[in-house]
N, C-alpha and C positions, 0 to 999 in steps of 0.2 A: 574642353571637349576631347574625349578618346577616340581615336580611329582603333577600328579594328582592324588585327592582321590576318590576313589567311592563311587559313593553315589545313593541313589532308585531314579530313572528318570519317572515321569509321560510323558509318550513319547504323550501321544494324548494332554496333557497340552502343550505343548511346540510352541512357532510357527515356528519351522525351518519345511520348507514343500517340501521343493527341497533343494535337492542336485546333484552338477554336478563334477564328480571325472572321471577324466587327467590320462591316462598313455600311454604310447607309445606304446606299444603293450595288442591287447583287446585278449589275449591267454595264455597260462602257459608258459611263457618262463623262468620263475626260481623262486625264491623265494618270490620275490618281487612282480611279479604277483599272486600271490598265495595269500600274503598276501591284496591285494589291492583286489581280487574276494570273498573273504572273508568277508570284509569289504562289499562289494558289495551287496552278499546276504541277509547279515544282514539288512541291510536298507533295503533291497524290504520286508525283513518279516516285518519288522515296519511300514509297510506302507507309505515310504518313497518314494516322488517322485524322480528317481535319472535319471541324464542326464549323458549319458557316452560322453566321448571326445577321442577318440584314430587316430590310423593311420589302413588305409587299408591294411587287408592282406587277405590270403586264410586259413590262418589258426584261422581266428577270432572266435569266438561265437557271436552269434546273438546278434543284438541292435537292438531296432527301434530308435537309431541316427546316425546307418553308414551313409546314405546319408551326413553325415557333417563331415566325418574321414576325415583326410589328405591323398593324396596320397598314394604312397609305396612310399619309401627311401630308398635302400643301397647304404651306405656308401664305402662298397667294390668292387663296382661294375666304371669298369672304362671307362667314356665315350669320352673320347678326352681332348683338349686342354679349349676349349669353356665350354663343359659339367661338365668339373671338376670346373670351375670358378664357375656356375650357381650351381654346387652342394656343394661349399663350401661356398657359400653366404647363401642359407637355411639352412647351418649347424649351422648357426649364428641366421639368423632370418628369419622367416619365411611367407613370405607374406600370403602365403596360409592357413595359420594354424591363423593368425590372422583375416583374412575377415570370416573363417568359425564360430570361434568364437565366431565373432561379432555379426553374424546373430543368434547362437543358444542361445546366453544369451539375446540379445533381442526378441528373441519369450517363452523363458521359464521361462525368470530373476529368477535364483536360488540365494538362501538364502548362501548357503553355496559351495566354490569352491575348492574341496580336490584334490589335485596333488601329483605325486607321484613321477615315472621317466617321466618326459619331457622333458628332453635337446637332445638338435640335432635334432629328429624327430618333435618334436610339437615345441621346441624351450621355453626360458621362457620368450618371445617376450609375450607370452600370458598372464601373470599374471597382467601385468599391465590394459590388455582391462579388467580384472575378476576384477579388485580393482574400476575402472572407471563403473564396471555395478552396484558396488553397494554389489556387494556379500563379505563375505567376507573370506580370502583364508587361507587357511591349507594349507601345503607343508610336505608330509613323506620325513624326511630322508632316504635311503636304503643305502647310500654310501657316500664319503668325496669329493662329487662334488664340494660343496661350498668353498674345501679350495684346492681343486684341480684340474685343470684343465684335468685332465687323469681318475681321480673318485677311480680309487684302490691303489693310492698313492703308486706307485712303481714303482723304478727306475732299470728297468733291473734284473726286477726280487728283489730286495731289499728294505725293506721299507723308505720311505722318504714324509717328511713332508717339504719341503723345501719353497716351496711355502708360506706355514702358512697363507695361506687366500688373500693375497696380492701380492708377488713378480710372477704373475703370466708368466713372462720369463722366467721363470725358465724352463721348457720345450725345448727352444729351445738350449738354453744352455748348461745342462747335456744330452741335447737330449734322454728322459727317453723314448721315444716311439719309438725307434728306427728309426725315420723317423722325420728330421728337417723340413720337410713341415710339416706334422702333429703336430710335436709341434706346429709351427707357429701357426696353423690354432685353435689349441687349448687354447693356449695364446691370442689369437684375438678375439675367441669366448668370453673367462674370463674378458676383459678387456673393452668389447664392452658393457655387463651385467651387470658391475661393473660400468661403467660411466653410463648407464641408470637407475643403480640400481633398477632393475627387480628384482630379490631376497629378494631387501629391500621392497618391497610392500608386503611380505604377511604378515601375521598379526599372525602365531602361525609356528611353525618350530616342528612337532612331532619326536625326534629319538627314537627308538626303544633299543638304551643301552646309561648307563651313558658316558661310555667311548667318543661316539661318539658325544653326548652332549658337552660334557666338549673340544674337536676339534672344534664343530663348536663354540661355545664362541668366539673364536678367532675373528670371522669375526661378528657377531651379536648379538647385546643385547641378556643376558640369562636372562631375563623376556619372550623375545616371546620363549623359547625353555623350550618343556614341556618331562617329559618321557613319552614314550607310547610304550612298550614292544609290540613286535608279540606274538599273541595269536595263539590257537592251540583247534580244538574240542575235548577234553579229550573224550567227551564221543562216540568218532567217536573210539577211539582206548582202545582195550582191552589185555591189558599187561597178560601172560601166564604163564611167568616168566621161560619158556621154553627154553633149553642150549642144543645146539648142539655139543657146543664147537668151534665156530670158529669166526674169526675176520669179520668184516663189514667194509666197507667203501661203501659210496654214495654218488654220487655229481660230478660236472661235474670234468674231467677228463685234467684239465691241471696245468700250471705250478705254479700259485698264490695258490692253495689248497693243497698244497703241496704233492701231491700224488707219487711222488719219493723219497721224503724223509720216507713216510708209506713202501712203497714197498721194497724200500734198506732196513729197518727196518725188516722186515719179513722175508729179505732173510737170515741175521744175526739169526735168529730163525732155522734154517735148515728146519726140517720136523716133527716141535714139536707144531706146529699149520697151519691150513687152514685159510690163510684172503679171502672174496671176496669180492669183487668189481664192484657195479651197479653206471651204468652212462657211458656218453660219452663223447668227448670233442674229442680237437684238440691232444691228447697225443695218443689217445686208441688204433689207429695202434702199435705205439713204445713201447706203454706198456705192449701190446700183445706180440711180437715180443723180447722184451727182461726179460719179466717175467712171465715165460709158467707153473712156477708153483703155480700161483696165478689163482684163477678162477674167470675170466672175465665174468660179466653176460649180461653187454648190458644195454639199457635204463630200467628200472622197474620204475611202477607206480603204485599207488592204491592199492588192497588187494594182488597183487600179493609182489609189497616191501612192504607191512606190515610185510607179512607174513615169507620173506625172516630178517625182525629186528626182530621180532620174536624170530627166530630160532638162533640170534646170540647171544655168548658170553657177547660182548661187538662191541660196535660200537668205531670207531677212526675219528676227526675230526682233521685233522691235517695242518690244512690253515697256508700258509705264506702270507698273507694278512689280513689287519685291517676288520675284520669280524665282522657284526655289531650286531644281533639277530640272528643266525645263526639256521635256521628253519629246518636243517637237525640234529643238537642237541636239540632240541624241539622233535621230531618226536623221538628221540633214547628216549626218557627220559618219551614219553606217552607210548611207551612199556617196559616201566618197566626195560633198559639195561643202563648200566654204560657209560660213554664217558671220551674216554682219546683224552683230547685237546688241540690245542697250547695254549701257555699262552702267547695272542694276542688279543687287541680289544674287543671285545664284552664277547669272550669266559669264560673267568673267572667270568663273575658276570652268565654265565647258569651254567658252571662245577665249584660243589664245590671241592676243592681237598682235597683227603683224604675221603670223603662224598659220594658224588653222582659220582664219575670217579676221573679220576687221572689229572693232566696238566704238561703238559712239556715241555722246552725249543722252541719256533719255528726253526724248520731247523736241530735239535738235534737228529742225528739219534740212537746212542748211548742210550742215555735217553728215545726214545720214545721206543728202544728196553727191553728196561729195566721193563719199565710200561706195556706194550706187555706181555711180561713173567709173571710178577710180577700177573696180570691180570686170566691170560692163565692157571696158576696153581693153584689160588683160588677161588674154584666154593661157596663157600660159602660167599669169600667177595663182588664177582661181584653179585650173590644175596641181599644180602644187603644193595650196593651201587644202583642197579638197581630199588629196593623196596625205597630207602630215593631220587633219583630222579624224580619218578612216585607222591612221594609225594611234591617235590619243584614245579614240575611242575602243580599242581593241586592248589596249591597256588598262585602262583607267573605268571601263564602265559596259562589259562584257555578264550578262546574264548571268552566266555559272559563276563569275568572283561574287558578284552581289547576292546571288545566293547563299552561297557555302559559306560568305561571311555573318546572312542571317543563322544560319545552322549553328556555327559558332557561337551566336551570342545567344540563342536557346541556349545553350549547349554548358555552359557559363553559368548562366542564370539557376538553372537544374543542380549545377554540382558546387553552387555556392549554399543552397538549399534553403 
């Protein structure tokens, strides 16, 4: 895997002039969106011509290329016999998302085609009409789609690599989704891609950590796979270095985040520390309901969760899932707070241990209780590690490097021709 270096970009020398950047959903639906609106911004300040490609929803922000979104699509939504066929056929590939395509790269013919999440909703049916118009295609990693047909590589709650880029049966087999139609339909999706090799036309494979890098190897030359960290506006957040004294957790609210193993964690502390807890998910009734002396805050967004990391101790990122740039330890580490993180996937190359937060077994409730306390009682080291955090992160994962480094690899990509 290549890391890119940065380097000073005459942006009006250049001639990438369009760009048309892919994702399934044009709203903040989590991280990934975040990072891809990000991305977004940045190029209209450059003066970038950029063509959005999403799916209709009500929750969008404005384009002037919705008229060319795909439909709406759930997936959970159950329409009969007939309906379920026709909705498992676009889950694969997508007629509609390819004629819409068709028409907007031949009225706009961009230079450059950045994808990001498109499977299922927009399908990677599309990539090959992007390689055929000429442009040529970026693909963000966010997740281990490519070497799994499920994407969070976990089998019933456990990690599993079983698949390894290829045995894409595997699904219906260990039946990891709980449901052997959806494995099927998962596997058939994986194998359908794989014989038309759609993934193999783009031309640069960006992951956001080594870890995730060095998974996809598996499946695609590590020539087209470059590093390109999530960046983050440092100078959006002003660390205070302000202690309340109480634990953080943020982030959605179910069982791959590992937020029951945080929670049992705390409870093993008695009444010798406050954790709270913003965010929702499929858990936040049960969590409610069985852990009353934890303070549940609800969705937070913007200065109101700044303000609430802030005021914390330390934040806890505690995923039982291969976590790739994990932008809710980004966000702990531009305010100035320490993070104790599993030592899983991405996490270890953001949390230094010993350094910048602590890391700890995944699923280790014992250990994580341990690094909790260990935490909880020294206001002076979590100062310290919160202050050598605010500083890796100013290095290492600053908005404008992660930018200028995607500018570059356009930039590359154009003059290799």
């Amino acid at each position: 895997m290549r890391e890119s270096k940065l380097s000073s970009i005459d942006w009006q020398a250049q001639r990438i002039v369009k760009v048309l950047i892919a994702n399934k959903y044009f709203f903040l639906n989590g991280g990934s969106e975040k990072v891809f609106f990000q991305e977004r911004d940045f190029l209209l300040r450059q003066g970038v011509h950029v063509i959005d490609f999403s799916m209709d929803d009500p929750r969008n922000f404005p384009s002037d290329y919705a008229n060319y979104f795909v439909s709406n699509i759930d997936y959970h939504t159950k329409r009969g016999v007939f309906g379920e066929i026709k909705k498992a056929a676009k889950f694969i590939h997508s007629p509609e998302a390819i004629r819409k395509i068709e028409r907007l790269v031949e009225k706009e013919k961009p230079d450059i085609a950045h994808l990001h999440n498109i499977y299922h909703q927009l399908t990677p049916s599309i990539i090959p009409v992007l390689k055929k118009s000429g442009a040529k295609v970026v693909l963000t990693l966010h997740d281990g789609k490519l070497i799994c047909p499920g994407y969070l590589m976990l089998d019933k709650g456990k990690i599993c690599t079983s698949c390894q880029g290829h045995s894409f049966w595997m699904p219906i087999v260990k039946n990891c989704q709980g449901s052997r139609s959806q494995g099927f339909l998962l596997a058939l999706e994986a194998y359908w891609h794989k014989w038309a090799k759609s993934y193999e036309k783009v031309d640069i494979y960006l992951t956001p950590s080594r870890f995730l890098g060095d998974l996809v190897s598996i499946r695609m030359p590590k020539e087209k796979i470059r590093l390109l960290h999530n960046g983050i506006d440092v100078k959006s957040y002003t660390p205070s270095f302000c202690d309340e004294g109480y634990a953080l957790y943020f982030g959605r609210l179910s069982k791959e985040k590992g937020i029951k193993t945080l929670l049992n964690a705390y409870k093993n502390m008695g009444n010798s520390l406050m954790l709270k807890v913003a965010g929702t998910g499929p858990l936040e009734g049960e969590l409610r309901r069985e852990y009353q002396s934890a303070e549940f805050l609800g969705y937070k967004e913007g200065d109101e969760l700044n303000h609430i990391i802030s005021g914390s101790a330390f934040v806890v990122a505690p995923s039982e899932c291969y976590e790739n740039c994990s932008m809710v330890v980004l966000e702990a580490m531009a305010m100035g707070k320490p993070v104790i993180g599993s030592r899983i996937g991405g996490i270890p190359e953001q949390v230094e241990d010993g350094k910048t937060g602590l890391l700890f077994e995944m699923g280790n409730v014992t250990e994580l209780t341990d690094k909790m306390r260990l935490l909880s009682e020294n206001h002076e080291m979590r100062k310290k590690m919160g202050t050598q955090a605010r500083k890796k992160l100013e290095i290492e994962y600053p908005l404008d490097k992660h930018c200028n480094e995607l500018l570059e690899i356009y930039e590359r990509l154009i003059a290799e021709g």
